[in-house]
C-alpha positions in Angstrom: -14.6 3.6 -15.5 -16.6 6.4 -16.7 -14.3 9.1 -16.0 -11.8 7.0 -17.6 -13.3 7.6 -20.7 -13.8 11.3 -20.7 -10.1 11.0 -20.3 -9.4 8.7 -23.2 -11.6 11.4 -25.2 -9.6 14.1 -24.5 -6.6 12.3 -25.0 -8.0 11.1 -28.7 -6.6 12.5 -31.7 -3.8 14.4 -29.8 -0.8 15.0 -32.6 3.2 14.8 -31.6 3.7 18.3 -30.8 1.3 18.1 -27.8 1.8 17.3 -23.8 -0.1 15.5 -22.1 0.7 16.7 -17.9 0.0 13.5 -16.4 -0.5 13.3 -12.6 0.0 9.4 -11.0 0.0 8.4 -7.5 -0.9 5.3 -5.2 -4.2 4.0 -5.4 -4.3 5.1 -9.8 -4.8 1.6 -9.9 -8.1 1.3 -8.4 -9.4 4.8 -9.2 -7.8 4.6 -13.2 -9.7 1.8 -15.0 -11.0 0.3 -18.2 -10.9 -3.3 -18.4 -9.7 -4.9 -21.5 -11.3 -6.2 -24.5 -13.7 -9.3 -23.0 -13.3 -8.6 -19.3 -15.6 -6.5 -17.1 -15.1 -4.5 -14.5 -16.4 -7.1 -11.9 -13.7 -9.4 -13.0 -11.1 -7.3 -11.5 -12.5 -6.4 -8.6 -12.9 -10.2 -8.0 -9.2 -11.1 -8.8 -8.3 -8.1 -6.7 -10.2 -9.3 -3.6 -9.0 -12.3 -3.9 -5.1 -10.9 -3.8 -5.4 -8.7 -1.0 -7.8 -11.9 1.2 -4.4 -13.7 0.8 -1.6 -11.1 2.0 -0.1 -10.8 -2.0 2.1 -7.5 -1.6 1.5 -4.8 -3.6 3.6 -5.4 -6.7 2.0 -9.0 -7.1 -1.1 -7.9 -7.0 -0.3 -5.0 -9.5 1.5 -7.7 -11.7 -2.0 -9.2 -12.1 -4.4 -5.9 -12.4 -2.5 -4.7 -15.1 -2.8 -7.5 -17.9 -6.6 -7.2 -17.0 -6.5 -3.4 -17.6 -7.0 -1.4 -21.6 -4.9 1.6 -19.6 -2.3 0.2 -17.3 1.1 -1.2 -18.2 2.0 1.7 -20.4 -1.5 1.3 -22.7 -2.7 4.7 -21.8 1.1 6.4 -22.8 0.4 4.7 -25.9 -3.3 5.4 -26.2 -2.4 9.4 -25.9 0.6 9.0 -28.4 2.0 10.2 -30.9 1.3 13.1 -28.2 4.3 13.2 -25.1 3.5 12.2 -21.8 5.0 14.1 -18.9 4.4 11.9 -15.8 4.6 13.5 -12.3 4.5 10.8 -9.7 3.3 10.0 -6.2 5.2 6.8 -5.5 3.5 4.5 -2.8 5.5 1.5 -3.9 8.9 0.3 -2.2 11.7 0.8 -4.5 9.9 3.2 -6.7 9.1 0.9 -9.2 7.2 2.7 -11.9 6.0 -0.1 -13.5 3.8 -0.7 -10.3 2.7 2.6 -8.9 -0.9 2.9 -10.2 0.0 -0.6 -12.0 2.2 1.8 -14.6 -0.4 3.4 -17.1 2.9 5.1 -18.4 5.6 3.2 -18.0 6.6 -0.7 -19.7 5.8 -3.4 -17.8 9.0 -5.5 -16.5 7.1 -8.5 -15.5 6.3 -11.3 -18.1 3.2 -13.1 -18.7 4.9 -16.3 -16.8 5.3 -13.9 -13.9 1.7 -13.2 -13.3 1.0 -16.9 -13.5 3.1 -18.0 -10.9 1.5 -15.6 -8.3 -1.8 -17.1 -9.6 -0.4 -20.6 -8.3 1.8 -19.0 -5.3 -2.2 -17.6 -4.3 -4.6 -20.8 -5.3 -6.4 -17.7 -7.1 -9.9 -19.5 -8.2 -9.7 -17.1 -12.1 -12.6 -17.4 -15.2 -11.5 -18.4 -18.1 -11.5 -15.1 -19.9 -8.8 -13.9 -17.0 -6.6 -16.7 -17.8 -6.5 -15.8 -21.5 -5.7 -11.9 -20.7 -3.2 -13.0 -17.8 -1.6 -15.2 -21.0 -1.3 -12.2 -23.3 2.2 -10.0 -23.0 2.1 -6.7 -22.0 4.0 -3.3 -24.0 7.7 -4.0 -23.6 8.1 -0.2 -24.8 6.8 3.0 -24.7 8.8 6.1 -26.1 7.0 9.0 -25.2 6.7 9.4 -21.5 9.2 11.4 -19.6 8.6 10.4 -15.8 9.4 12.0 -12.7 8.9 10.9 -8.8 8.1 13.8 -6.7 7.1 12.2 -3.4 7.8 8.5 -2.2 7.8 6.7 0.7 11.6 7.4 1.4 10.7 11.3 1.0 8.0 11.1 3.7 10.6 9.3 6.3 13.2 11.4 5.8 10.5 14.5 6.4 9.3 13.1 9.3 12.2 12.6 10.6 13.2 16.0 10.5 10.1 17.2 11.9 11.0 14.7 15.2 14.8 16.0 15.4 13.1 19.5 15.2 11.1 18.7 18.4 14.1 17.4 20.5 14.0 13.7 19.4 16.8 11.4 18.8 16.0 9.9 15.6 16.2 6.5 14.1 15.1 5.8 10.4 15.1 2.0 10.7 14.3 1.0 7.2 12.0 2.6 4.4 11.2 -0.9 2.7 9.2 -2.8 5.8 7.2 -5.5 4.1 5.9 -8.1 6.4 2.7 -9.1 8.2 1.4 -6.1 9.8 1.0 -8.3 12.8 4.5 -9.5 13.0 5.4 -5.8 12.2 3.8 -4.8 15.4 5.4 -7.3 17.7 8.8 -6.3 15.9 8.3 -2.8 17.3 7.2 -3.6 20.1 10.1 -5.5 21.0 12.3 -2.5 19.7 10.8 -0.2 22.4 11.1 -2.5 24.9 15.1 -3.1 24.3 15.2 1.0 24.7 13.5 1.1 27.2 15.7 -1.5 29.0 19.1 -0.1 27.2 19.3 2.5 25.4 19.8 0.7 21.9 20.2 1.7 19.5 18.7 5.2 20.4 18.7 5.9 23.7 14.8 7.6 25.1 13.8 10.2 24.3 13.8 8.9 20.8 11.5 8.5 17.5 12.2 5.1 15.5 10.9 5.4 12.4 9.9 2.8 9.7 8.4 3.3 6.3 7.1 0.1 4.0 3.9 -1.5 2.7 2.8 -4.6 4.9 0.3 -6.9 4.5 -2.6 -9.1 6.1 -3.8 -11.8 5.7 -7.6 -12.1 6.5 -8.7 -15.0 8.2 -11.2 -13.2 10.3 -14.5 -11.1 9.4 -14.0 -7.8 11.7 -13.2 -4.7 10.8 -9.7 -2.5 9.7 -6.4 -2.3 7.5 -3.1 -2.5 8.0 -2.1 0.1 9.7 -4.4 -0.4 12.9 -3.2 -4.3 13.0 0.2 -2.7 13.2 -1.1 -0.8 16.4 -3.1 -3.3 18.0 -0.2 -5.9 18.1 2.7 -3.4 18.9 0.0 -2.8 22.0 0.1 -6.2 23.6 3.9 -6.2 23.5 3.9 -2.4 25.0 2.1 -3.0 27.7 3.7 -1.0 31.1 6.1 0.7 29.5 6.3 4.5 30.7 5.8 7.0 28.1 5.9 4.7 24.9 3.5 5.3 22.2 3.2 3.9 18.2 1.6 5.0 15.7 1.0 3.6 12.5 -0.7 5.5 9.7 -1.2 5.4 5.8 0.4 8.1 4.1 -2.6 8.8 1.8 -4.8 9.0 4.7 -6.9 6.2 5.0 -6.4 2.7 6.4 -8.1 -0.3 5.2 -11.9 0.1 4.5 -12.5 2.3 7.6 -12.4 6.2 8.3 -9.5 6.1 10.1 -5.9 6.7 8.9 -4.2 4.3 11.2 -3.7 3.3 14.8 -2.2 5.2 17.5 -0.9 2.9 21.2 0.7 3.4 24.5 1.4 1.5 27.5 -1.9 2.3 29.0 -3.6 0.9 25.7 -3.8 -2.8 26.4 -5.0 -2.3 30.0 -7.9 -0.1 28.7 -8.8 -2.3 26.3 -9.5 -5.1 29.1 -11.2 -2.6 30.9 -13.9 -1.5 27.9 -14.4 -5.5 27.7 -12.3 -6.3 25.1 -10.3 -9.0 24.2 -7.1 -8.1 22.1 -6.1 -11.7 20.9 -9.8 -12.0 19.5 -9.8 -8.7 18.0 -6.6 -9.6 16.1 -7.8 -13.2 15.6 -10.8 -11.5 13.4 -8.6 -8.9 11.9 -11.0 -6.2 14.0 -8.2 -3.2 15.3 -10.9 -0.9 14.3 -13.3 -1.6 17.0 -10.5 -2.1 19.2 -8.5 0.9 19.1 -11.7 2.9 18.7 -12.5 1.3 22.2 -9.5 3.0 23.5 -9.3 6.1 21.7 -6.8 4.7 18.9 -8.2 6.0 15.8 
């Protein structure tokens, strides 16, 4: 918040023939703040607990952060107008939306007021009144000066990666770039995945890299430790287990993984039996959403 203003400083008083070169990528939303008029900053962060506790995906929960935010939703295009906005972006959101990556600070919203207030009831979110009223209030429809262009996405980083793979001798598969499930069931799917090429061939006969790109999510219902990414792991482990020279990883593509200092989860075959060995039990670890200890266990961070 307090950089946030220097910011809004420099950007005051700016006239029409200036350029402002804006630089947006995932996470803008938590690191690019100012709440609005009558909310505090310990509103949002409650509201946004409260969405990721209950698995909302990424463009719910941006749906909501935004109407609570002075800078989001186009306010901070037309905060630094009459002065042009040149928007170079870093898209972490499936589909590109840029109305949700960094919960659009220079873009429209396309969501309405009634959209945000059916993910509150979808959720059960428990709001104060003074989130209600913003969550009631329209957002800018329109913003004229902001040219915007998407310089990496998620679909940029697949299609890299699997180049790199096909450089190393790999048959490659890009299954999907828009994965958006439980990060447990996302597991299990790729589990069973390796296990049919293992037993077949299909579709990509070994050696092979599958690839899949999204934004899953996870619902916390235990008090462990670790994000998305290592629940991916941890459950594609259990369905792994004895398979010859299989391995997943799962990684965040900004580098970091839940609230932990890891960047994901790496498995193998092996994984599950060295987890019972260390002592550890992987249906509890998952029950109480703790990959991280469990991979680090094994060596899977």
């Amino acid at each position: 918040v307090c950089v946030m203003e220097r910011v809004l400083v420099v950007v005051e008083g700016l006239k029409k023939e200036d350029t402002v070169l804006f630089l947006v990528s995932g996470g803008g939303s938590a690191l690019f703040e100012r709440p609005r008029e009558g909310l505090n900053l310990s509103d949002i962060v409650s509201v946004t607990d409260q969405l990721l506790a209950c698995g909302a995906d990424i463009v719910e929960i941006n749906m909501i952060r935004k109407r609570l935010s002075a800078v989001k939703a186009g306010r901070f295009a037309v905060l630094a107008s009459p002065a042009s906005v040149y928007a170079i972006v870093l898209s972490d959101v499936l589909g590109d939306r840029l109305d949700s990556i960094a919960s659009g600070p220079a873009h429209p919203d396309a969501s309405t007021a009634e959209d945000a207030l059916r993910v509150v009831a979808k959720y059960g979110l428990d709001l104060p009144e003074q989130v209600r009223r913003a969550l009631d209030e329209e957002t800018p429809k329109t913003v004229d000066n902001v040219t915007s262009v998407i310089a990496g996405s998620v679909g940029a980083l697949c299609h890299a990666a699997l180049a790199a793979a096909e450089r190393l001798g790999y048959r490659t598969l890009l299954l999907t770039t828009t994965l958006n499930c439980e990060a447990r069931e996302a597991g299990s799917f790729i589990a069973s995945m390796a296990r049919e090429i293992r037993s077949s061939g299909n579709p990509v006969a070994p050696p092979c890299a599958v690839l899949l790109g999204g934004e899953t999510v996870v619902h916390l219902k235990g008090k462990g430790r670790g994000g998305r990414n290592q629940e991916i792991a941890l459950a594609a482990a259990k369905g792994i287990a004895g398979l010859p020279r299989t391995a997943v990883l799962s990684v965040g593509s900004d580098g970091t993984d839940g609230p932990t200092d890891a960047a994901g989860g790496i498995v193998d075959g092996e994984t599950a039996r060295l987890l019972a060995g260390a002592g550890v039990d992987l249906e509890k670890s998952l029950a109480d959403n703790d990959s991280y200890h469990a991979l680090a266990a094994c060596g899977g961070v």
